[in-house]
N, C-alpha and C positions, 0 to 999 in steps of 0.2 A: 372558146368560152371566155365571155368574159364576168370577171369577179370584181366587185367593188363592197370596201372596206370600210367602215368609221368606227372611230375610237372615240369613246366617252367618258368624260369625269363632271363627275353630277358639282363636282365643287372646283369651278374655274379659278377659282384662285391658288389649287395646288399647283397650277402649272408650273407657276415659276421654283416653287420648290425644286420639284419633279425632275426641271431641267439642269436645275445645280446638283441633284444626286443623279442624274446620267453622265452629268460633264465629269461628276470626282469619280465613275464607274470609269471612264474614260482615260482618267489623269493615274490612276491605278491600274490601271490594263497596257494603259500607249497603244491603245487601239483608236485609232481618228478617223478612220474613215468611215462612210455614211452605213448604219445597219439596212439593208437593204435583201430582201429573201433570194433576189438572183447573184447573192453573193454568201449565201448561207452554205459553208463547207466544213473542212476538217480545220486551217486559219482559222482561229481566233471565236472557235465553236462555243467554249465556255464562257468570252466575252458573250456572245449573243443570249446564250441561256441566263448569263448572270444580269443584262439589259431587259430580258423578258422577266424575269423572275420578279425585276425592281417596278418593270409596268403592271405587272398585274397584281402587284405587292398593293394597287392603288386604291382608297378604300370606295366601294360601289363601281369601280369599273365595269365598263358595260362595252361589248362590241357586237355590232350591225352588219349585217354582211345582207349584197342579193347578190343571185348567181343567176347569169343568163349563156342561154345556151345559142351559142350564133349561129347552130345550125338549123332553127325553127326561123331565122328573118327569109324572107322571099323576099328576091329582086320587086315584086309586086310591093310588097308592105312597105319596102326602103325608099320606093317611089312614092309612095302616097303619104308616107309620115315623116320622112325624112329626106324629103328630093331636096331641098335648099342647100343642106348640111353634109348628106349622105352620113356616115360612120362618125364621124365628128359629132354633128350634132344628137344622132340616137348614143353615144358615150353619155352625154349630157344629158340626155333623158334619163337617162338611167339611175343617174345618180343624185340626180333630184328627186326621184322618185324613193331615193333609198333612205334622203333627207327627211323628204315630205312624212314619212309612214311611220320613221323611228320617231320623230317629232309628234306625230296622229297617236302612236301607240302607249309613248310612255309618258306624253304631258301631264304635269301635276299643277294644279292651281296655285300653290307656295313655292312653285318654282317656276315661274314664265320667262328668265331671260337666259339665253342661247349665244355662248359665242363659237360659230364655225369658221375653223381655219381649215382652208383645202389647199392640196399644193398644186402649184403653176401650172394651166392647164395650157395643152400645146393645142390648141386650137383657133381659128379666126376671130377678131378681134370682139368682131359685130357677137358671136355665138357666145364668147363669156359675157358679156353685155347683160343678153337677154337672159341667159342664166343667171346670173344673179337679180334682173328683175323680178323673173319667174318666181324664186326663191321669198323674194319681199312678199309677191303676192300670195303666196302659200301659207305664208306667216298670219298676212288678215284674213283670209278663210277658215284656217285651222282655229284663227279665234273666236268667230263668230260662229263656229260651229262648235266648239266647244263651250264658248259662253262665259267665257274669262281671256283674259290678255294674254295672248302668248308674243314675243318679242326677241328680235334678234338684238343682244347686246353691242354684237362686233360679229363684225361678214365680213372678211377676205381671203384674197390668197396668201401662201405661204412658204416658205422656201424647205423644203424637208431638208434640204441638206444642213439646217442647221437648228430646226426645230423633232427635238426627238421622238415626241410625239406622235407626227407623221409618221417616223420613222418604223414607230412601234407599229401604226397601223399596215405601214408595208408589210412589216412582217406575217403579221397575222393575215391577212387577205393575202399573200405568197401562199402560207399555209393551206389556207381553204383554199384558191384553187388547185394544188397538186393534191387537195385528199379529192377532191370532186372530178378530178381527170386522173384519177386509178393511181397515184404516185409512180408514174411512166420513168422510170431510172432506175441506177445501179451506182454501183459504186460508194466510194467512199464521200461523197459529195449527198448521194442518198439519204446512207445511213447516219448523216449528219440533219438532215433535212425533216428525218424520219424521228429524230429526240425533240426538235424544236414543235414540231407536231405534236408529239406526246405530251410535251411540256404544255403545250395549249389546252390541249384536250382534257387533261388533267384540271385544270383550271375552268374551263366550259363545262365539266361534267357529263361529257358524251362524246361522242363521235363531230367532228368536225364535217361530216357528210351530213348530219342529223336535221333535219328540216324542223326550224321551230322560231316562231317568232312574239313570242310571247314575253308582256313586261318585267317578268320575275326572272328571265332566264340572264345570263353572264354575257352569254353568246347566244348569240339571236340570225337565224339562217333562213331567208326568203328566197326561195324557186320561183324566179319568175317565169310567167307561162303566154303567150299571145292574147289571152281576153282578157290580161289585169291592166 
């Protein structure tokens, strides 16, 4: 299965706030290394809850999730839509598409500029290329369909290990995919796994499995299906 995550704050300019109250979360913990959901245990458990706590502390934060299930690709479809790329490049569709829709779904006319920071994608040089042209071009479609400007401020990559933001978004997409693959574990590693969940869930207002992708919601969950 795979899960892809975005993290939203409708007002880009808190970022840099944001990152100086994660860093003094930091400098008061002596916790430095990267928050990362494949490292969410019984270490340093209340640092991650008190990092989550300070992200969703953010005012209109908003997070986008699609969830794709890799057991519906056939060798056939992979061939035909993604033979250049294989797995590579359908990663990058995906996540364009998870761009394209939250950008389609929640655009407001007083607000058309977008800055997306994504982190360093491991993929062929040519494939981020064209992904972020793709990106550009989604941008004047969505406007002309809309019928006002919508515009990327700033498009790049970005290095999570020192942007916390990302960081936040690991977590939370960690999260949704272990509620949407049944939270397969045990242990004390689990039930560490299993508050930061709650702690999200609490915050979404529902179940983190909850399919909904509407502009009012916190958290926003799309199942993607082979005819979308």
């Amino acid at each position: 299965m795979w899960v892809y995550g975005s993290v939203w704050l409708p007002d880009h300019t808190r970022l840099a706030q944001y990152e100086a109250e994660a860093t003094g979360l930091r400098q008061r913990t002596n916790c430095w290394g990267e928050f990362k959901w494949e490292k969410v245990g019984p270490t340093h458990l209340e640092t991650h809850q008190d990092f989550l706590k300070l992200t969703l502390a953010q005012p209109r934060l908003k997070f986008a999730t699609i969830i794709v299930d890799t057991r519906l690709f056939t060798q056939a479809g992979m061939e035909k839509y993604h033979a250049d790329g294989g797995e590579q490049l359908a990663y990058l569709k995906f996540m364009r598409q998870l761009l394209r829709e939250r950008i389609r779904r929640f655009a407001k006319r007083d607000d058309p500029g977008y800055v997306i920071l994504y982190d360093k994608l491991s993929v062929a040089k040519k494939h981020a290329s064209t992904f972020r042209d793709v990106l550009m071009a989604d941008m004047t479609n969505l406007s002309l369909e809309k019928g006002f400007e919508l515009r990327f401020d700033h498009l790049s990559q970005a290095n999570s290990a020192i942007l916390h933001l990302l960081q936040a978004a690991d977590l939370m997409t960690g999260a949704t995919r272990w509620a949407w693959e049944g939270a397969k574990s045990s242990g004390k590693k689990a039930e560490a796994r299993a508050k930061l969940r709650s702690q999200i869930e609490q915050w979404a207002g529902g179940d983190l499995t909850h399919e909904d992708f509407s502009p009012g919601r916190y958290y926003s969950a799309w199942k993607w299906s082979p005819s979308e």
